[in-house]
Structures are given as C-alpha cells and as structure tokens.
C-alpha positions as CSV (number, residue, x, y, z in Angstrom):
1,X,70.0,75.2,107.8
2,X,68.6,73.7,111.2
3,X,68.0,70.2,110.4
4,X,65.7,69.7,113.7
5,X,62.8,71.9,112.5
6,X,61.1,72.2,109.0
7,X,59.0,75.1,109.9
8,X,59.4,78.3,112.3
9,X,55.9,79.9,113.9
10,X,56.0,83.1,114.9
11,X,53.4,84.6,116.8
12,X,53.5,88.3,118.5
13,X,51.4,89.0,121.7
14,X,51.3,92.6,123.0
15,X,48.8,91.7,125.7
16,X,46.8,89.5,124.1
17,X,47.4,86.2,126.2
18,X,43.7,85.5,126.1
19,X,44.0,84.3,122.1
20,X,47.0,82.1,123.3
21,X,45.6,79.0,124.3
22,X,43.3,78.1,121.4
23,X,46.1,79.3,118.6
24,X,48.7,77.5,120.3
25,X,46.8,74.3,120.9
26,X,45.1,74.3,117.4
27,X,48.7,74.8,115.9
28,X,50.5,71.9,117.5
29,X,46.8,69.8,116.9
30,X,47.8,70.4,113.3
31,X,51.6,70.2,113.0
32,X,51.0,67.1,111.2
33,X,54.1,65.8,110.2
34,X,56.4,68.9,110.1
35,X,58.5,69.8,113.1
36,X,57.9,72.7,114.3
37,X,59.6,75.8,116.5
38,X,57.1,77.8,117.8
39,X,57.9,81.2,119.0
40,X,56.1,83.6,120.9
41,X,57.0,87.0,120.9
42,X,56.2,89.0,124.1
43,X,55.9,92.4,122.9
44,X,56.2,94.1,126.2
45,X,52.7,92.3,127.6
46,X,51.2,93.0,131.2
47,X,48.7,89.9,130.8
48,X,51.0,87.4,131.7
49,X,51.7,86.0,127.9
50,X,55.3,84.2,129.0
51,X,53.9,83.0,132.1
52,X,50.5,81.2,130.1
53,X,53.5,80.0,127.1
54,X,56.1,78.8,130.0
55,X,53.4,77.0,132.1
56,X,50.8,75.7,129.3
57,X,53.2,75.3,126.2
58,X,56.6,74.4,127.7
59,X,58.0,73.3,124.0
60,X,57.3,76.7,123.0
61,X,60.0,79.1,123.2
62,X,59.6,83.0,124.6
63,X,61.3,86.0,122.9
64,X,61.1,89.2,124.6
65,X,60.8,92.8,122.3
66,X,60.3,96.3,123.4
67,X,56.9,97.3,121.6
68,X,57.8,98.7,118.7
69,X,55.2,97.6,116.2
70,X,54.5,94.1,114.8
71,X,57.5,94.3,112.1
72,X,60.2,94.9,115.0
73,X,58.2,92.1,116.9
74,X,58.6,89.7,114.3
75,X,62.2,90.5,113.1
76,X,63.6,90.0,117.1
77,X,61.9,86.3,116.4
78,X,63.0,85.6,113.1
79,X,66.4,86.6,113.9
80,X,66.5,83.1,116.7
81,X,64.7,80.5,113.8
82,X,66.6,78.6,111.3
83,X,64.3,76.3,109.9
84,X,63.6,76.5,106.2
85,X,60.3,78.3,106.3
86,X,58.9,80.8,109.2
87,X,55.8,81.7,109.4
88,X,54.3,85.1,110.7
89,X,50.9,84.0,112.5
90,X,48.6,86.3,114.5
91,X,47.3,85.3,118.2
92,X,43.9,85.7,117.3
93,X,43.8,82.7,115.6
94,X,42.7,79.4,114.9
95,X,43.8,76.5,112.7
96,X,40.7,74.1,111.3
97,X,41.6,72.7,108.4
98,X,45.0,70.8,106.9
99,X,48.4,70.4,108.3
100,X,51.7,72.2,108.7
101,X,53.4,69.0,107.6
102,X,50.9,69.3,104.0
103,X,52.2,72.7,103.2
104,X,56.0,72.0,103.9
105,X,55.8,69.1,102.4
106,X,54.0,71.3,99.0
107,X,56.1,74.2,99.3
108,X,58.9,71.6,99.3
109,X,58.1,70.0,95.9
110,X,57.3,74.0,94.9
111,X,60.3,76.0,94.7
112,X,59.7,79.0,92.9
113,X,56.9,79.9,95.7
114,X,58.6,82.9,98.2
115,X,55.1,83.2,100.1
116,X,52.2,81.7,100.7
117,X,48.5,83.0,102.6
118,X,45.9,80.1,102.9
119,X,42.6,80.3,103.5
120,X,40.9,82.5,106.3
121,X,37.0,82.9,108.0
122,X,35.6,85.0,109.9
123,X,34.4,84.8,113.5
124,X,31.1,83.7,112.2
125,X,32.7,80.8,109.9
126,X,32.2,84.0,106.7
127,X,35.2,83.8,104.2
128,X,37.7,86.8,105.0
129,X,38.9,88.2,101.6
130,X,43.1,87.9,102.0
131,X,44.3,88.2,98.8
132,X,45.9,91.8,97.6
133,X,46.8,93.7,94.7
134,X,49.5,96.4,95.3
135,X,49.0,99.8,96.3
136,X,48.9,102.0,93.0
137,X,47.2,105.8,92.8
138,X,44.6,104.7,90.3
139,X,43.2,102.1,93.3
140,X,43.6,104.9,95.7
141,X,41.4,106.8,93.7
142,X,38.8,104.7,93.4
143,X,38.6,103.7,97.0
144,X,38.2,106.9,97.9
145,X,34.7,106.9,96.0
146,X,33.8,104.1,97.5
147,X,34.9,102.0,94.4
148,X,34.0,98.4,96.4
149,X,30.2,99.5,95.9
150,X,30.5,100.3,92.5
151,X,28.0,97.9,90.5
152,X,30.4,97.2,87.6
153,X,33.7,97.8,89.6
154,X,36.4,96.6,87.2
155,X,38.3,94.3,89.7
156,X,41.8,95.9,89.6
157,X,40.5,99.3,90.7
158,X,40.6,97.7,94.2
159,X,43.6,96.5,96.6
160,X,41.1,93.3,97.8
161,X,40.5,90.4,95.6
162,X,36.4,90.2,96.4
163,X,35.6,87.2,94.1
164,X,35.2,84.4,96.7
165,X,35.0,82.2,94.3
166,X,38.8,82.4,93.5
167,X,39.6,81.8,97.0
168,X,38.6,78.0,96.5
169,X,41.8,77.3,94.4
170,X,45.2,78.1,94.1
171,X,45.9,81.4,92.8
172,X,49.3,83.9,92.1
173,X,48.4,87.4,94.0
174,X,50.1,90.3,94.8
175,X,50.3,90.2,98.6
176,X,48.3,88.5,101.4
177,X,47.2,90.1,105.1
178,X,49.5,89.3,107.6
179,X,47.7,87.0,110.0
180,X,49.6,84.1,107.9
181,X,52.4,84.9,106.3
182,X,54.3,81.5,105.3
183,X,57.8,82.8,104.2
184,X,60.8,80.6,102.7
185,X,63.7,81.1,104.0
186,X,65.7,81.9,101.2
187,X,63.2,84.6,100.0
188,X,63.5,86.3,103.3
189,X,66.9,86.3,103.1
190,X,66.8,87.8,99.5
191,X,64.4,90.2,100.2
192,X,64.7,91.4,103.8
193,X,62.9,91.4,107.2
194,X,60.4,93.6,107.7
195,X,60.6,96.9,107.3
196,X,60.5,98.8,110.9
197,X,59.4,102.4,109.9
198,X,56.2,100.4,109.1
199,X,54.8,100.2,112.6
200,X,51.9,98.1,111.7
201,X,50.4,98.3,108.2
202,X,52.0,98.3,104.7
203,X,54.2,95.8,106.0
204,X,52.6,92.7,103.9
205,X,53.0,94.2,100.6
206,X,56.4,96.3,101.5
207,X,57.6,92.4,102.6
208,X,55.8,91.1,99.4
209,X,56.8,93.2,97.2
210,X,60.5,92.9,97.7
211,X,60.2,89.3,97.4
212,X,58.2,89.0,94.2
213,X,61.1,91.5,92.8
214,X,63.6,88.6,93.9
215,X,61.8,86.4,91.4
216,X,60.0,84.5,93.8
217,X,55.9,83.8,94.0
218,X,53.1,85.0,96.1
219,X,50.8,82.8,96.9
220,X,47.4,82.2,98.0
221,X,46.6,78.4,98.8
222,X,43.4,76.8,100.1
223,X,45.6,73.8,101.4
224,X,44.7,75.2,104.7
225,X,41.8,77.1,106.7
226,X,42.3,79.2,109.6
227,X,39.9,81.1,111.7
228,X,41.0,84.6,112.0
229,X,38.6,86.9,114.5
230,X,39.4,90.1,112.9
231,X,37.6,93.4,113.1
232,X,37.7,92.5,117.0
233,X,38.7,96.4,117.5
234,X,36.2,98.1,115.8
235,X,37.4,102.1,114.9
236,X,39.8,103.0,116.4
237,X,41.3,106.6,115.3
238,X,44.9,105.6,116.3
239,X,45.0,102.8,114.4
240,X,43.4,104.7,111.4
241,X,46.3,107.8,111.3
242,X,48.9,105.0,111.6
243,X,47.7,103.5,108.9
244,X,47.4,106.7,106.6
245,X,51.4,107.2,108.2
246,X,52.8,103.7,107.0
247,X,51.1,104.6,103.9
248,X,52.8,107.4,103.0
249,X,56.1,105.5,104.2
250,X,55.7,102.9,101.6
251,X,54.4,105.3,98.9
252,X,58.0,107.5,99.9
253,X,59.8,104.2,99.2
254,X,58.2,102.5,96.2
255,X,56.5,105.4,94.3
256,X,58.0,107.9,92.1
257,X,57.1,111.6,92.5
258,X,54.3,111.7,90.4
259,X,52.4,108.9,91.7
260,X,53.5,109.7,94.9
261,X,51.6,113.0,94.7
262,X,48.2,111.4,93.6
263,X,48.1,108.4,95.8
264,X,48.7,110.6,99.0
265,X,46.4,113.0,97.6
266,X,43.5,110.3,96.9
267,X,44.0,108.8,100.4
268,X,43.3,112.6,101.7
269,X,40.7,112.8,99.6
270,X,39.3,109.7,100.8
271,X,39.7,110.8,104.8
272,X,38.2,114.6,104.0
273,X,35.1,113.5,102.5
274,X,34.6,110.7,105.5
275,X,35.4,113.7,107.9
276,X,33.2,116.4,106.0
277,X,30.0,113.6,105.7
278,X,26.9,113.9,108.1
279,X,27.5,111.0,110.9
280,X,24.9,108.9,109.3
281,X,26.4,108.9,105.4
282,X,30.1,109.2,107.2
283,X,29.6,106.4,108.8
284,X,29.0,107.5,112.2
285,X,30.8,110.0,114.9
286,X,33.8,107.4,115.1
287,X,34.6,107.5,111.8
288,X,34.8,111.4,111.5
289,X,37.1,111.2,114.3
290,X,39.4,108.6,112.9
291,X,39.5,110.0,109.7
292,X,40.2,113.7,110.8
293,X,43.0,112.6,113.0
294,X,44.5,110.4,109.8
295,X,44.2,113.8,107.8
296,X,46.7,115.1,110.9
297,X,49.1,112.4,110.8
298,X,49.5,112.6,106.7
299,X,49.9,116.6,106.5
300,X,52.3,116.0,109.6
301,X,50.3,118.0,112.2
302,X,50.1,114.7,114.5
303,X,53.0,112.8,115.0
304,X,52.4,109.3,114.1
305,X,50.3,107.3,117.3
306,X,52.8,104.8,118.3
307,X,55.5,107.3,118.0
308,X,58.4,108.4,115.3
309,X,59.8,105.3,113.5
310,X,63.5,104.7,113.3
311,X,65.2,106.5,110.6
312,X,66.2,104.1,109.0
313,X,64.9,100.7,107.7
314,X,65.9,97.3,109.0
315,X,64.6,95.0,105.7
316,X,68.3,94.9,104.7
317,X,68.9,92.4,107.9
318,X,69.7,89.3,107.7
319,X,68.5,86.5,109.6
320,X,71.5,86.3,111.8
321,X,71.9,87.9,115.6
322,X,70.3,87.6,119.1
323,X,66.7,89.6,119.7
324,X,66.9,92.0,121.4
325,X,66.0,90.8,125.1
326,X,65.5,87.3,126.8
C-alpha cells in the first residue's frame, strides 16, 4: 500500500487536450484533504496532451498507451498507482461540488463499498441519469420498443435508472457510466482490470459486475457533483457497431445460450426497425446509417471499427507491472 497518496486519478486523453485544463484544475481545486496521484493517460494523442500536463500540471504524471480502447488505456495507468482507491475519470469533465478528501475519508469508514459513481449534470447544469441495472434479454427487449417512452414502463424493464429523484441520496445500483468510476483497491484486485476485448462500452458493468460477485457494493453517492459534457459527439455510426460488438462480447461471457440468443436477437431487432423506419420516425438519415452498420458488426459482416480485440481478456491482471510505454 503506498502510504504517500490516498487516492489515484486516472484520466485517458486520446486527443482531447482541450478538456484538460478545466478537469485538471477543478480536480486539484477539490482534492480537499486527500492526497492525490493524478495520472494522465496519453492514448496516442496528436494535440499535444503531455506537452499541456508537463507544462501546466507538473505534479501530474504522464503515462503513454498505444490506442487500444479506454479499458487498455486505463489498465496501462492503473498498473503504475498504489494508493488505496483509483478512480477512472473522463477528460471531459468538471468537478463542482464536494471533495476528494470527503469521499476517502467515507469510503474509509465504509468498507463493504467496491465502487462508487457520484452525482453527474449535463452541459446545461440538467441531471445526467448514471445509475445502471445489468444487461438482461427481457431489458433488451423492451428497449427495442422504445420501452423508456412507455407511459407505465415498469422500471426494471430498463438498463437506466430515470427516477431523478433517487439520484438525491445514497442508493445500491447495479453499475454506474464510466466518466467516474471510484474503485477500491482491494475490489480491483479481486475482481480484475478491465476487460480489453471491450474496446469502449460494456466495460462499466463487465468491471461492475465482477466486483459485486466478489461481495462488494456498487454505489451511487450524491457526496459529489461533476459536470460531465456528454453527447458532445452526436451519432456517430462507428461508435454505434462498436457498441452493438462489445455487446455481444459481454453477452458471450456472462450469458448462457438461451439468453444469449434473445438478447442479441432483441438488440438486432432494435437496429432493424431504426434502419427500416422513414428518416423522420427513424430518427433521421444518421441514425439509419449507424444502425445498419451495427446490424454488420453483430452478424459479423463488418469487423468491429477500432479493429479485432485481443483474444483474450486481461481482467485477470493484477495491479502489478510497468505500462506499456513512457
């Protein structure tokens, strides 16, 4: 245990040094009374992300990756930190409310908690629903109809937790998105690092999922409020196959056959009828386009975007070993 720093930060930048300055500043602005390691990940950037870190955030550290998705970003980092907890933090955002040192000092006097998501807003100061319930074939199935605009939507036929209300207090969940991912470092050990085969998505509750079955909790806390500009993107049709691919990674490892069959089967169902929908009902020519080339990448006609993953997992690792360059 590295008795110099209570809490790791990790933060992956593929290019996007233009976030850096306000996370980073609002992050040590709110260390409060933890110590912190803050690690930035430069995921083969061209923006100049370990030039901005060197010359603006010297008590930063720099960890170099090849790209190959934000679970092999992360794991390179995690591998250098030693502090108790690490958290997983996206550049594109902003802390605004509470302290590190708060939720150290809580997770501290809160052992049974593996992971913990806090409290996130929009761009426009909205309240970003974080919380998760697993992946299961009966939620596939209803978000394929459009279950989130069903009037009397039982709550678990959906993956997102859209009572706002319950974000105001502490609450148990499933999994949380992975812009904050507060981890204990004896649940990560337990469970894992992230699983590399899952470029981008599915990684939350593939992480999650394998630490709740080590006995630990998930967490959602409103001890602290971020800003988290998501949605910056818009549609983009790569990032909708590779989804629909780590999808069908995670249902290969965590589903039997049967419900293997129906949840890959309601997530083409849900792509076909998207596709086969005039632009205005489909949601537009952009939408057609994603979801026809995430019908590809799930019958195997594309390859996945960002390329084939490695053929085998890495969330057996422990946190122990150099990254990979730099």
């Amino acid at each position: 245990m590295d008795a110099t720093h209570d809490l790791s930060i990790v933060i992956v930048s593929t290019n996007e040094a233009h976030w850096l300055t306000a996370c980073l500043t609002t992050v040590y602005a709110q260390a409060g009374s933890a110590r912190l390691d803050v690690v930035v990940v430069d995921n083969e950037s061209r923006d100049g992300t370990r030039e901005l870190v060197e010359r603006d955030f010297p008590q930063a550290r720099v960890v170099s990756a090849y790209n190959r998705g934000f679970a092999h970003a992360n794991n390179r980092a995690l591998m250098t930190c030693k502090a108790r907890y690490a958290l997983c933090l996206n550049p594109d955002t902003e802390i605004v409310g509470g302290t590190f040192g708060e939720l150290v000092e809580m997770l501290d006097r809160r052992p049974e908690i593996g992971l913990l998501g806090v409290k996130q807003l929009a761009g426009d100061g909205s309240l970003y629903p974080t919380v998760r319930r697993f992946p299961s074939a009966g939620r596939a199935l209803a978000e394929a109809f459009t279950s989130e605009s069903w009037p009397l939507r039982p709550p678990s036929l959906g993956e997102r937790e859209l009572d706002l209300r319950k974000y105001e207090s502490e609450i148990e969940c499933d999994w949380v998105t992975g812009a904050f991912m507060l981890i204990r470092r004896e649940a990560l050990l337990g469970a894992g690092l992230m699983d590399e085969r899952l470029f981008l998505f599915s990684d939350e509750p593939d992480l999650c999922i394998r630490i709740k079955r080590g006995g630990w909790k998930v967490v959602h806390s409103p001890a602290m409020t971020i800003v988290h500009h998501a949605g910056k993107a818009g549609i983009k049709p790569a990032l909708v196959a590779q989804e629909v691919f780590a999808r069908r990674v995670y249902a290969e490892k965590h589903f039997g056959p049967a419900e293997r069959f129906v949840y890959l089967g309601a997530i083409a169902a849900r792509h076909a009828l998207r596709a086969a929908l005039p632009p205005r009902r489909g949601g537009g020519p952009e939408r057609r386009a994603a979801s026809t080339r995430a019908l590809r990448t799930l019958f195997g006609r594309e390859t996945p975007p960002f390329g084939a993953p490695p053929l085998a997992s890495i969330d057996a690792t422990t946190l122990a070993g150099p990254p990979s360059r730099g």
